[in-house]
C-alpha positions as CSV (number, residue, x, y, z in Angstrom):
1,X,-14.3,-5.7,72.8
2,X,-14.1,-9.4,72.6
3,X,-15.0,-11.8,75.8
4,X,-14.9,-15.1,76.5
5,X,-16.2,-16.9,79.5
6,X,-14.8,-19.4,81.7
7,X,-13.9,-22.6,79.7
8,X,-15.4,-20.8,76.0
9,X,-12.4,-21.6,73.3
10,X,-15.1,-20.5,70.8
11,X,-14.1,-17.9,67.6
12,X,-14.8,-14.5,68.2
13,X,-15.3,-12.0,65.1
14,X,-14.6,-8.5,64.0
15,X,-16.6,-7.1,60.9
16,X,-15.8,-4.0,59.2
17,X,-18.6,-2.6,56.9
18,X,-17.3,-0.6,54.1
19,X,-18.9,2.3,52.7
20,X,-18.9,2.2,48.4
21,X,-18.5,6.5,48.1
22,X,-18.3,7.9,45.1
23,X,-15.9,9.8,45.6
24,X,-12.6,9.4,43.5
25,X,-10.0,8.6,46.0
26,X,-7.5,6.0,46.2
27,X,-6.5,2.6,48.3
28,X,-7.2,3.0,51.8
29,X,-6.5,0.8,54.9
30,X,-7.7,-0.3,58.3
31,X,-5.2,-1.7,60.6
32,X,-6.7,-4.2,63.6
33,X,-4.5,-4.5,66.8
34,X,-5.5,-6.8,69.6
35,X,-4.7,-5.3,72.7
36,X,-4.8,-5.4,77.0
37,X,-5.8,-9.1,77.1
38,X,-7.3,-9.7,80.4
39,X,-7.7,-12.6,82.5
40,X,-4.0,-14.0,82.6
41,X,-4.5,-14.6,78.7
42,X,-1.7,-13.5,76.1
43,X,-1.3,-12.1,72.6
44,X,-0.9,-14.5,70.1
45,X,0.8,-14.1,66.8
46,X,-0.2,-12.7,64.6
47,X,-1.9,-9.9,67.0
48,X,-2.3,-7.3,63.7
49,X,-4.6,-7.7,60.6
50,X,-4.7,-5.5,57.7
51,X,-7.8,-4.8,55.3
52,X,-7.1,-2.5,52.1
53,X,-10.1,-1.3,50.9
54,X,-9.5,-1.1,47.1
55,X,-11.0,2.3,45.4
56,X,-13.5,1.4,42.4
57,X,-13.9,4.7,41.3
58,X,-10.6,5.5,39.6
59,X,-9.2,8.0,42.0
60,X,-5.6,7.1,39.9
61,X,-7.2,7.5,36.8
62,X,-7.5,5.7,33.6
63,X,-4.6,5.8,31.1
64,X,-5.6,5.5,27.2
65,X,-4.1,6.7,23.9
66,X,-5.1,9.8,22.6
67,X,-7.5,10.4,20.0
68,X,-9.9,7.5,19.7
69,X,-9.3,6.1,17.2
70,X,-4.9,6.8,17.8
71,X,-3.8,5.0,14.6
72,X,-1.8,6.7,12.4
73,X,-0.5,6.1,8.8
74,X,2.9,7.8,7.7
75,X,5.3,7.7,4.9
76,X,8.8,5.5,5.1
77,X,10.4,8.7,4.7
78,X,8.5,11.2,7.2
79,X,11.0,10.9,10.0
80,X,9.2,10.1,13.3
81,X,5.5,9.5,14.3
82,X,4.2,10.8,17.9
83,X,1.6,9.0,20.0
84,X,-0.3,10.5,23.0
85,X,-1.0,9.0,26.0
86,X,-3.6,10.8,28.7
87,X,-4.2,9.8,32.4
88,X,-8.0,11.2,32.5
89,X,-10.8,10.6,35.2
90,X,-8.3,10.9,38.4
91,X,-4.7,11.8,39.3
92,X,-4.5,10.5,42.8
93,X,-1.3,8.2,43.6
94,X,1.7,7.7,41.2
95,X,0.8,5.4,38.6
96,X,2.7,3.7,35.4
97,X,1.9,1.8,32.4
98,X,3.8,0.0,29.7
99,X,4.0,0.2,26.1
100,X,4.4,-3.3,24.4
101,X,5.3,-3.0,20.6
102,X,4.4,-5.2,17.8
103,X,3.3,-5.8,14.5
104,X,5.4,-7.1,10.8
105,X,7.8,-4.3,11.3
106,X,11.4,-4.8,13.1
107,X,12.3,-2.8,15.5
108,X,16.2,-1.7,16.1
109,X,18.5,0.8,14.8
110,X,19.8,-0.4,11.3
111,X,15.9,-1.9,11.1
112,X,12.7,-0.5,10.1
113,X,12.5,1.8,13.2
114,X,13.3,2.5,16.8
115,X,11.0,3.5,19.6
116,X,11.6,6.3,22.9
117,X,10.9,5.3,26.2
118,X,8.8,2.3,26.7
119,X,7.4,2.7,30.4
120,X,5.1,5.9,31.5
121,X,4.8,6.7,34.5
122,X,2.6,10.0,36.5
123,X,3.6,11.4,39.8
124,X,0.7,11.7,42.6
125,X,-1.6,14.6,41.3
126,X,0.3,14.8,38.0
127,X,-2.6,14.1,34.8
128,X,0.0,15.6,32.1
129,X,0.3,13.6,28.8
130,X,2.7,11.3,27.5
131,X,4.3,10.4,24.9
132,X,5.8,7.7,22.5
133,X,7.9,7.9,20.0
134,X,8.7,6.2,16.8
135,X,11.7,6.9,14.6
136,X,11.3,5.7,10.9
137,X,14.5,4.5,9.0
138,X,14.1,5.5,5.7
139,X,15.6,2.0,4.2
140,X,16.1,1.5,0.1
141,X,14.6,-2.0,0.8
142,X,11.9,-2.6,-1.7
143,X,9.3,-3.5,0.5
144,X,5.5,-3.6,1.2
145,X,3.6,-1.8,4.0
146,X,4.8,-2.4,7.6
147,X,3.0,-1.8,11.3
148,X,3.8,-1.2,14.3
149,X,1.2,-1.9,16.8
150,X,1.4,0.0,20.8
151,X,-0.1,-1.8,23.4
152,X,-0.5,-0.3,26.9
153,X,-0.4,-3.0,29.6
154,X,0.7,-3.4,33.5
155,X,-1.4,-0.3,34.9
156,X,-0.2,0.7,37.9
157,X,-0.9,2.3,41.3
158,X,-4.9,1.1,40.5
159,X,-4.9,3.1,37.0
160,X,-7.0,1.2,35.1
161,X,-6.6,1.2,30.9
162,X,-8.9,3.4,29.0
163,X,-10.0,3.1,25.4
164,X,-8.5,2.7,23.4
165,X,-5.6,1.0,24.8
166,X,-3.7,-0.3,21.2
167,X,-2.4,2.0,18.4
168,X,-1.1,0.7,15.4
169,X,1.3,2.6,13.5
170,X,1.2,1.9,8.9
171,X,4.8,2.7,7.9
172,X,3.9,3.2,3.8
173,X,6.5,2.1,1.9
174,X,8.1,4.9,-0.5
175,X,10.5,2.5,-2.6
176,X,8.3,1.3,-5.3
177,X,7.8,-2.5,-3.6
178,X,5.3,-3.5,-5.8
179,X,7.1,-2.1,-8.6
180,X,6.5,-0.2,-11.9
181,X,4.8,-1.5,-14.5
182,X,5.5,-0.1,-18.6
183,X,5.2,-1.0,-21.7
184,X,9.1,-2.9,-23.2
185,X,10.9,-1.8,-25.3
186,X,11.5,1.8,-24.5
187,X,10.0,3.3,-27.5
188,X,7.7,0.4,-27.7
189,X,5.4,1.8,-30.9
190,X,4.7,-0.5,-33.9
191,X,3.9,-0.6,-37.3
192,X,2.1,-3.2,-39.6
193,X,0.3,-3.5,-42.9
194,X,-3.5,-3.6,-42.3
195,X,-2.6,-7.3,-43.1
196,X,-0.5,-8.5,-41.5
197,X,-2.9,-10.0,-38.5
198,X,-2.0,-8.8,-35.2
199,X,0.0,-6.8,-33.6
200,X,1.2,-7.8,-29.7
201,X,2.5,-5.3,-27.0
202,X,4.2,-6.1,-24.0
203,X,3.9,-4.7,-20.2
204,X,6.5,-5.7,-17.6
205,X,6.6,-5.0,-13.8
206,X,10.0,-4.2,-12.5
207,X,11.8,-2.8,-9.4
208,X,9.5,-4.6,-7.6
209,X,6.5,-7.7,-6.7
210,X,5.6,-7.1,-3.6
211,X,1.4,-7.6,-3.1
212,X,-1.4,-7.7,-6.1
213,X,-1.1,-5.6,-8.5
214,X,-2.7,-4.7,-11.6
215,X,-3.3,-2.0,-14.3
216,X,-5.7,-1.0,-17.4
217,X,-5.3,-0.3,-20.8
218,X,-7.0,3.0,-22.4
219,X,-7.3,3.1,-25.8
220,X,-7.5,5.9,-28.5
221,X,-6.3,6.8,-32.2
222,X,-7.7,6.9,-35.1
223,X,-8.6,3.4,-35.9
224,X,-12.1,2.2,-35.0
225,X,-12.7,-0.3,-32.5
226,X,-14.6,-3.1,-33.5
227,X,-14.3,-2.4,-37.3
228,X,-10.8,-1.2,-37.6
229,X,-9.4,-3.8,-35.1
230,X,-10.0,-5.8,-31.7
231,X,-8.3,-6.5,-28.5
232,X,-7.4,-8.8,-25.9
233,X,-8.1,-8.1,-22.4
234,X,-7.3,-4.8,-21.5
235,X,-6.9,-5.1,-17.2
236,X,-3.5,-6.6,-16.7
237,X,-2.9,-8.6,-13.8
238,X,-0.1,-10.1,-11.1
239,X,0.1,-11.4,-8.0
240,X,2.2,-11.2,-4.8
241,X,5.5,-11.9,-6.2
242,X,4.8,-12.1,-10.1
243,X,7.1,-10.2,-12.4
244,X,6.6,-11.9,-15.7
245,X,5.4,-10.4,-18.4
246,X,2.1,-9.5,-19.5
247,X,0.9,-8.8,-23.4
248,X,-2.0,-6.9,-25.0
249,X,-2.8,-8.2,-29.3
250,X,-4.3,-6.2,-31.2
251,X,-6.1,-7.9,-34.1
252,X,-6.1,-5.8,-37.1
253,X,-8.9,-6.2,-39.3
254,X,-8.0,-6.4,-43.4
255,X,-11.1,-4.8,-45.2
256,X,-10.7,-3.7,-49.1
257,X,-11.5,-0.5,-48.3
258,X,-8.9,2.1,-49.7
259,X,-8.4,4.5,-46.6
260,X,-5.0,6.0,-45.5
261,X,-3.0,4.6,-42.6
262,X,-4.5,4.8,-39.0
263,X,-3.5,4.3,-35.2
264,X,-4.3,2.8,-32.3
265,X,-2.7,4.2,-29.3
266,X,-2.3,1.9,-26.0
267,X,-2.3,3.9,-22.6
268,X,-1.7,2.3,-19.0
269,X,-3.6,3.5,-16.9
270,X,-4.9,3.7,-13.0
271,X,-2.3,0.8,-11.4
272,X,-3.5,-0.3,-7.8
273,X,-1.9,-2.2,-5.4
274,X,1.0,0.4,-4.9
275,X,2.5,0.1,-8.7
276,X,3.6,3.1,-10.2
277,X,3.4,3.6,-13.7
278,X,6.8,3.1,-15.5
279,X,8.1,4.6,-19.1
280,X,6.5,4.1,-21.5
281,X,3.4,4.0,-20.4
282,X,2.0,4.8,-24.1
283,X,2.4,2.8,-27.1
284,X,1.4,4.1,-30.9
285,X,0.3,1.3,-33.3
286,X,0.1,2.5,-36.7
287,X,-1.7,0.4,-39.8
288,X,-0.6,0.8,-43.0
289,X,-2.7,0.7,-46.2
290,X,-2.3,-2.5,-48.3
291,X,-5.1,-1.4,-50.4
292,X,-4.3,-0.2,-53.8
293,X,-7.5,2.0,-54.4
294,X,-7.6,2.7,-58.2
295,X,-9.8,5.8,-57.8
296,X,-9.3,9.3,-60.2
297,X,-5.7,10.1,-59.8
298,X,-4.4,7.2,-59.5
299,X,-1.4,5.4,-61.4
300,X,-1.1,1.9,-62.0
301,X,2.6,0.7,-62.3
302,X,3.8,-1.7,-64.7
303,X,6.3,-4.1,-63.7
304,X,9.9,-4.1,-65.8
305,X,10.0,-7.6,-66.6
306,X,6.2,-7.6,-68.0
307,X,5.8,-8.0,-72.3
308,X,5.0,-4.5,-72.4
309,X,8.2,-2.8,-71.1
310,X,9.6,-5.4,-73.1
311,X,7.9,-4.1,-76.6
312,X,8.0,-0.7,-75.4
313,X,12.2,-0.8,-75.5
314,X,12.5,-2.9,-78.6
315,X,10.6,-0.2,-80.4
316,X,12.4,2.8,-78.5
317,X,16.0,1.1,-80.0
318,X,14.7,0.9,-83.2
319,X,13.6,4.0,-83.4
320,X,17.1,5.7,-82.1
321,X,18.9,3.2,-85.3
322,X,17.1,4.3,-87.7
323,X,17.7,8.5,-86.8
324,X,21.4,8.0,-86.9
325,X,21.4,5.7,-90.5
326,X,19.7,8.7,-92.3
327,X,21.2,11.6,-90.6
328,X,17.4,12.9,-89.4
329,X,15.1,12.9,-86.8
330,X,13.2,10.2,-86.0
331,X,11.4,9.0,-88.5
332,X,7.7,7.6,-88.4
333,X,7.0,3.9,-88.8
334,X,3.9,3.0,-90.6
């Protein structure tokens, strides 16, 4: 009860102490209504207060994606990808939440993918999951790796956001973006004589330069390394957006050793950056001998035009003139 004596115009006050329970409830209220003023005074306006006592222990709940960490990676071509939202820690009161999306992917049908229902919501007592969906479209776009981030946001009914509260979707691309990368031509195997000084191979990317790329180059065969032959580099590089071409020289090394032909054989190998590995990825290099030898067994050729075929046919003509003039066989000349 508030009084005021004769001639006192002074304030009068009402305090309400609140009790912090810990039990999980929601937003309450005390209403304050002055009433039966005495002494010939009147109700003013306003004559009713209002204090809503705001719950801090989460009687609503907390709403948070589902499991923690809720990011999820999926091919272009999987279809749809499913995230879980929970309201845990209190069901009391209807409650809602949206879902803000985001990320280098675009969103709309025709686009990169679509999404289900955008805003949650939980009925008083309900505490069932949610969820969101997102719809892929499986493009033919070469194309790099795309997201989609989730963003819950605008609890509410006093839910409050759990952790974690952002998802982020990785739509992998499944049209060769960053291209293919093979030896050119298509068969791209050489040969050389041992020499003639280097041999040079050729790699391409195509189909695609999207991001960094790069791949290495085995070698094998029968030709030593180091003795037989050396190398350039053998990890070939691009960057985002590079398509020209790369090469690989193989120096061949010209010793006087007679040996029979060998190979080198030119392998790509382990590409990163989302290149596949294009055809051919193997290339033959074969050296050819250019050493005569002169070992046992061997014949040495005489040229046509040298003095001694020459002779040798003057002699064989004069041998055939001389059977026919006597009627005999070849005779012997001394």
């Amino acid at each position: 009860m508030l009084t005021w004596a004769d001639g006192d115009a002074t304030d009068r006050a009402v305090t309400i102490t609140v009790n912090d329970d810990a039990l999980p409830e929601a937003d309450e209220t005390v209403s304050l209504t002055l009433g039966a003023p005495s002494g010939s005074a009147t109700l003013g306006v306003p004559s009713v207060a209002t204090l809503t006592i705001v719950a801090n222990d989460a009687a609503a709940g907390s709403l948070q994606f589902s499991p923690n960490p809720a990011d999820q990676s999926v091919m272009e071509n999987v279809g749809t990808a499913t995230f879980t939202v929970t309201r845990s820690g209190g069901s009391t009161g209807a409650v809602s939440t949206t879902v803000a999306l985001g990320g280098n992917a675009t969103i709309g049908a025709g686009n990169d993918y679509t999404a289900s229902n955008l805003v949650l919501t939980w009925a008083d007592g309900d505490a069932t999951d949610r969820t969101v969906t997102i719809t892929v479209n499986d493009d033919a776009i070469p194309e790099g790796d795309e997201t989609v981030s989730l963003t819950l946001g605008a609890p509410s009914g006093s839910a409050t956001l759990g952790v974690p509260s952002m998802a982020t979707l990785t739509i992998v691309a499944n049209d060769a973006a960053a291209g293919s990368l093979q030896f050119s031509p298509n068969p791209a195997d050489q040969s050389v004589m041992e020499n003639v000084g280097t041999a040079t191979f050729t790699v391409t990317r195509s189909g695609g330069s999207t991001g960094a790329v790069s791949t290495t180059v085995a070698l094998g065969g029968t030709a030593t390394l180091g003795s037989d032959y050396t190398s350039s580099t053998l990890i070939l590089n691009w960057a985002d957006g590079d398509s020209s071409d790369r090469s690989v020289t193989i120096a061949v090394t010209d010793d006087p050793t007679p040996e029979a032909s060998e190979t080198v054989m030119l392998t790509l190998a382990a590409p990163t950056g989302g290149a596949t590995l294009g055809a051919p990825s193997v290339a033959t290099l074969t050296i050819l001998e250019s050493d005569l030898g002169g070992g046992a067994g061997s014949i040495t050729a005489i040229p046509a035009t040298s003095s001694w075929s020459l002779g040798l046919l003057v002699l064989l003509l004069i041998m055939v003139a001389l059977s026919k003039h006597s009627g005999s066989g070849p005779r012997s000349l001394k």
